[in-house]
C-alpha positions in Angstrom: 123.6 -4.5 66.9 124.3 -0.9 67.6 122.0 -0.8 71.2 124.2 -3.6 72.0 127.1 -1.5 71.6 125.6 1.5 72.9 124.2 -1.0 76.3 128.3 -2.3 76.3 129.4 1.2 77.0 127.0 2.2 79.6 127.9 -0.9 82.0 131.6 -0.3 80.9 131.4 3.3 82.1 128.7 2.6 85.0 127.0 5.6 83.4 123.5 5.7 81.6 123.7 9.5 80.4 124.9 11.2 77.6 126.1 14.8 77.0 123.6 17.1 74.8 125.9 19.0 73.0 123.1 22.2 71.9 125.9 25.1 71.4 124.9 28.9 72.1 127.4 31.7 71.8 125.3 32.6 75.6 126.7 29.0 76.7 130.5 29.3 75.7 132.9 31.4 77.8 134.1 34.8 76.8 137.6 33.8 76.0 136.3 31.2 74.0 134.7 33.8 71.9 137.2 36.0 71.3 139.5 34.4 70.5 137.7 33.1 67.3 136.1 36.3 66.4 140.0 37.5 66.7 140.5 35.0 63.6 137.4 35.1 61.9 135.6 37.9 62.6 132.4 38.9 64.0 130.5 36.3 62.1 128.7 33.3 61.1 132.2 31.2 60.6 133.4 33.2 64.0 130.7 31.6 66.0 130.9 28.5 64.5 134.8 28.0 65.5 133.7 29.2 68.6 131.1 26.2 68.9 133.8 23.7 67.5 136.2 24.7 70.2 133.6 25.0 72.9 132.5 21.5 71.5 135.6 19.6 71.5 136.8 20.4 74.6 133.8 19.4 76.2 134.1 16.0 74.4 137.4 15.9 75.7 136.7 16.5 79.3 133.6 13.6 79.3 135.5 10.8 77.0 136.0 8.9 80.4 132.7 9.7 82.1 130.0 9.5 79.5 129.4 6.9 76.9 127.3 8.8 74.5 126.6 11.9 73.1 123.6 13.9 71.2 124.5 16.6 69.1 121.6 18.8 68.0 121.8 19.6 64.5 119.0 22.6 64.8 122.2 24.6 66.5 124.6 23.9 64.4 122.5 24.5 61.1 121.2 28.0 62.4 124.9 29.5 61.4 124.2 28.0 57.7 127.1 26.1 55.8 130.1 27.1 58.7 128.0 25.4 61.1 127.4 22.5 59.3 130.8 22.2 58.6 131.6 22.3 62.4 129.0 19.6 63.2 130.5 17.6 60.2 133.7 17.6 62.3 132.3 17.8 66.0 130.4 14.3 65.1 133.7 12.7 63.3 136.0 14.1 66.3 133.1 12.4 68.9 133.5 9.1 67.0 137.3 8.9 67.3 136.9 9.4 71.2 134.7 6.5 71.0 131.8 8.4 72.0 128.4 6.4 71.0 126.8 9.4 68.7 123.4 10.4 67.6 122.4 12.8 65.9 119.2 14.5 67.5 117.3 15.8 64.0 114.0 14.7 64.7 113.3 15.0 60.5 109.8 13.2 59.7 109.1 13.3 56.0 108.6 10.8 53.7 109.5 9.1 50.1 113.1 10.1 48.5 113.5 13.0 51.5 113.2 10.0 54.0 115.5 8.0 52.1 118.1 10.6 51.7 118.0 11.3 55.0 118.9 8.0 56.0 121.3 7.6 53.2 123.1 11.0 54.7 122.7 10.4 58.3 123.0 6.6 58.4 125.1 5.3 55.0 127.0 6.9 52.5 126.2 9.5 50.2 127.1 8.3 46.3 129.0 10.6 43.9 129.5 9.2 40.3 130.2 6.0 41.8 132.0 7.5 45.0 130.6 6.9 48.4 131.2 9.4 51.0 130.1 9.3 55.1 129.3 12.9 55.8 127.9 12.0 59.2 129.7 9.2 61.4 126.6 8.6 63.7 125.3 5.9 65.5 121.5 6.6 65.3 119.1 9.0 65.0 116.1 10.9 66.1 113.2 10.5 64.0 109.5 12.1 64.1 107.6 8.6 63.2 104.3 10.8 63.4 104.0 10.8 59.5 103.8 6.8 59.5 105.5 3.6 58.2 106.4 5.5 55.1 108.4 8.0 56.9 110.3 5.2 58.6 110.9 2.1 56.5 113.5 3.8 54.6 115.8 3.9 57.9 114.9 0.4 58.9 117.6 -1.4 56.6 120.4 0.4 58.4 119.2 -0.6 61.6 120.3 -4.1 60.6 124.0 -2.6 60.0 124.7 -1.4 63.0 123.0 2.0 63.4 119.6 2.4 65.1 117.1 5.1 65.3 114.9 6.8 68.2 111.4 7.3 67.4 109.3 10.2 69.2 106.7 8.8 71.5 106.2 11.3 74.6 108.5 14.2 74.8 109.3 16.6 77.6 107.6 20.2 76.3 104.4 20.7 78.5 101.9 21.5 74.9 103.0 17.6 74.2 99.8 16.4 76.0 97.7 18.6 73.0 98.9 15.9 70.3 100.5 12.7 72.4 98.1 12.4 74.8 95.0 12.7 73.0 92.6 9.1 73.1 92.5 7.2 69.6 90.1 4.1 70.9 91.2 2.5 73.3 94.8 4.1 73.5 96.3 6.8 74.2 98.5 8.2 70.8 101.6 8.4 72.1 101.3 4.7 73.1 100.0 4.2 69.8 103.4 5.4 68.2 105.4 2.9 71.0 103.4 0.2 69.3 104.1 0.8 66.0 108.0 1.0 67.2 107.3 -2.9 68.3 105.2 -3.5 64.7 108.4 -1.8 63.3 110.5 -4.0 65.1 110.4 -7.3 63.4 113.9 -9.4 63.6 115.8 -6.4 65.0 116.0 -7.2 68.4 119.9 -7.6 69.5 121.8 -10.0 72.5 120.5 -7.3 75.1 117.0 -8.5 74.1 116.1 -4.8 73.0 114.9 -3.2 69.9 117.3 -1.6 67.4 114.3 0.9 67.3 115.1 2.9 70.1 112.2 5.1 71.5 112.2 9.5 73.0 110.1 9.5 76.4 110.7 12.7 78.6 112.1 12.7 81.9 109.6 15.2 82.9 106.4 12.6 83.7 107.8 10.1 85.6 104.4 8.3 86.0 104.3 8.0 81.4 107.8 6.7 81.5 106.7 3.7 84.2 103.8 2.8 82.4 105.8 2.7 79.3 108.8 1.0 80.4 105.8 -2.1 81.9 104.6 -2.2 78.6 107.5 -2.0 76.4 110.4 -4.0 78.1 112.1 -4.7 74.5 112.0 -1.0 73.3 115.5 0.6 74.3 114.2 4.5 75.8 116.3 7.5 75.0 115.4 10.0 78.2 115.6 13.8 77.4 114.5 16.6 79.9 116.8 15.9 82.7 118.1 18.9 84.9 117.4 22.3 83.6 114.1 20.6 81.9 112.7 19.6 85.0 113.6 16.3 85.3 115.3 14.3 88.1 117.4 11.2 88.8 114.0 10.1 90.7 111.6 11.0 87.7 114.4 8.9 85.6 114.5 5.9 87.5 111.5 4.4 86.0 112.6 4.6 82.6 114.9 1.4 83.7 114.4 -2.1 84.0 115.1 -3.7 87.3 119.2 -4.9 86.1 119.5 -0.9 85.3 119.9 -1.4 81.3 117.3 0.3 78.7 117.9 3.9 78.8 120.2 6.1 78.2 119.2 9.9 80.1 120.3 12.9 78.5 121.7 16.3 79.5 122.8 19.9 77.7 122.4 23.2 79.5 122.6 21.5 82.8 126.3 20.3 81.8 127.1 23.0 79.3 126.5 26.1 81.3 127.5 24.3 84.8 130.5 27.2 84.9 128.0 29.8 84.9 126.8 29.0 87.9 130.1 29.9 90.1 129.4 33.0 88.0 133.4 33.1 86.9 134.8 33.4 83.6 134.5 30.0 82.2 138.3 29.2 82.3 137.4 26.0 84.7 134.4 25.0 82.2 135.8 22.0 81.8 136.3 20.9 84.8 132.6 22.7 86.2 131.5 19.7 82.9 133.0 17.0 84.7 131.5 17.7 88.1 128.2 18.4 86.8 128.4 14.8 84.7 129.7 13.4 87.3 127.1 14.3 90.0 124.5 13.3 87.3 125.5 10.1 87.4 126.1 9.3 90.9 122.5 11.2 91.4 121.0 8.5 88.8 122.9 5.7 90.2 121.1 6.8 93.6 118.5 5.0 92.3 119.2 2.4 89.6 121.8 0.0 90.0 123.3 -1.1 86.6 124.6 -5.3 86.5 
C-alpha cells in the first residue's frame, strides 16, 4: 500500500517532511538564470530550464534528508507546454532518487475529466493500444468538494499502490468562509474527513492508515488536534509550515503519539533559504539542506517517531 511505503521512508529517514517544489524565476539564483536564458533565450522554454535545473539540484541536495516531495503543477503549467515538459521530467528524475512523489493538483471535477485525470496522474495513458506513464507519482491532491463522483474514479488506483489526498481544512485564512461553515450537527470540513473514512472501505494498509490520505493546514493547530482524535486511520498531509505561518509546535498535533500519520510540508521556506544570507545563491544548495535539516530537528523537538 503506497502510505505504507510512504510511512517506511519517513522512519527510515527519521524525517516527516517533504520538500514543496513551487518554482519562481524570483526563487532561483541569478546564475541559474542566465545561464539558460544564454541557451534558450529570454523565454517561456528559458525559464522552464531554469526551473528544471533549479529543481533537480534541489532534489539532489535533499535525497538523503527528505523522503518525499510535492511538486506543484500550477507552476510548472503557467510557462505552457515547456513547463509541462519540465515537470514531466522533474517528477521522473524525483522517482529515480527514490523520492515518495505527489503531485499537488488539487483538480475536482467529475465524470470522464475525473477519470482522465486519474488515468494521467495515477495509470497509464492508452495510445492505439500503447500505454504510456506520463506522470510517475505516488499520489495526488484532490478537491473532494464536488462529491463521490469526483472521487470514485481515483479509488481503484489506490488499491495499486498510489493514494490520493483529499482537501479537508487548508491553510489560507478565507478557508473558514466555506470549511468551516455548520451543516447540522458538523462542521463541513469535518464533513469532507468523514466522507474520506465512507470512502475508505478495504483500503486501509499494515500501518493501520487509510490509502485516502487527507490536506489539514499547519496554520490552526487546535483543527489539526481535533482532527487527528477523530480520525486516527486517515494518514494527514500538513501544508503551511514556515513562511505560511506554521510551526514545528502548531505541527505536532497532526501526529499520533508513536510520531507516524503525517507527513509536513515545506517550499519557500526551503527554496528561498539562500536569500536570506542575502548572497548570490551559489551555496543554495547547501542554504536547502540546512533549512531541511533544521525543519526536521525543529519537528522532532516535539514528536518522536518509533
Amino acid at each position: 500500500m503506497s502510505i505504507d511505503v510512504l510511512q517506511a521512508k519517513i522512519r527510515k529517514l527519521k524525517n516527516p517532511s517533504a520538500v514543496g517544489l513551487d518554482p519562481q524565476l524570483a526563487y532561483i539564483p541569478r546564475f541559474i538564470q542566465e545561464e539558460a536564458f544564454s541557451a534558450y533565450g529570454k523565454t517561456l522554454q528559458g525559464a522552464a530550464k531554469a526551473y528544471e535545473v533549479f529543481c533537480k539540484g534541489i532534489l539532489d541536495a535533499l535525497k538523503e534528508i527528505v523522503p518525499a516531495v510535492k511538486i506543484q503543477s500550477a507552476y510548472f503549467e503557467a510557462l505552457g507546454h515547456d513547463g509541462i515538459l519540465t515537470m514531466e521530467n522533474v517528477n521522473r528524475y524525483a522517482k529515480e532518487l527514490g523520492y515518495y512523489v505527489i503531485m499537488d493538483h488539487m483538480r475536482g471535477d467529475v465524470g470522464i475529466v475525473a477519470e482522465v485525470c486519474a488515468q494521467s496522474y495515477l495509470g497509464s495513458v492508452c495510445v492505439d493500444g500503447q500505454e504510456y506513464t506520463p506522470y510517475h507519482c505516488d499520489g495526488i491532491t484532490v478537491n473532494g468538494y464536488l462529491g463521490s463522483d469526483g472521487i470514485s474514479p481515483f479509488l481503484p488506483y489506490c488499491k495499486e499502490g498510489k493514494n490520493v489526498f483529499l482537501l479537508v481544512k487548508t491553510s489560507n485564512k478565507s478557508s473558514r468562509e466555506v470549511q468551516d461553515l455548520i451543516s447540522g450537527d458538523r462542521v463541513i470540513h469535518t464533513v469532507m474527513a468523514d466522507l474520506a473514512m465512507r470512502w475508505s472501505g478495504d483500503l486501509f494498509g499494515r500501518s493501520g492508515y487509510s490509502e485516502i490520505a487527507i490536506v489539514v493546514g499547519a496554520t490552526n493547530p487546535a483543527i489539526l488536534k481535533n482532527l487527528r482524535e477523530k480520525y486516527d486511520r486517515l494518514f494527514f498531509l500538513v501544508p503551511g509550515y514556515g513562511t505560511q505561518g506554521g510551526s514545528a509546535k502548531d505541527v505536532q498535533y497532526a501526529f499520533d503519539r508513536f510520531g507516524h500519520g503525517a507527513l509536513v510540508s515545506a517550499s519557500r521556506s526551503i527554496l528561498c533559504a539562500w536569500q536570506k544570507d542575502g548572497g548570490d545563491g551559489e551555496d543554495y544548495l547547501i542554504c536547502a539542506q540546512e533549512a531541511a535539516e533544521k525543519m526536521r530537528s525543529d519537528i522532532l523537538k516535539f514528536i518522536t517517531i518509533l
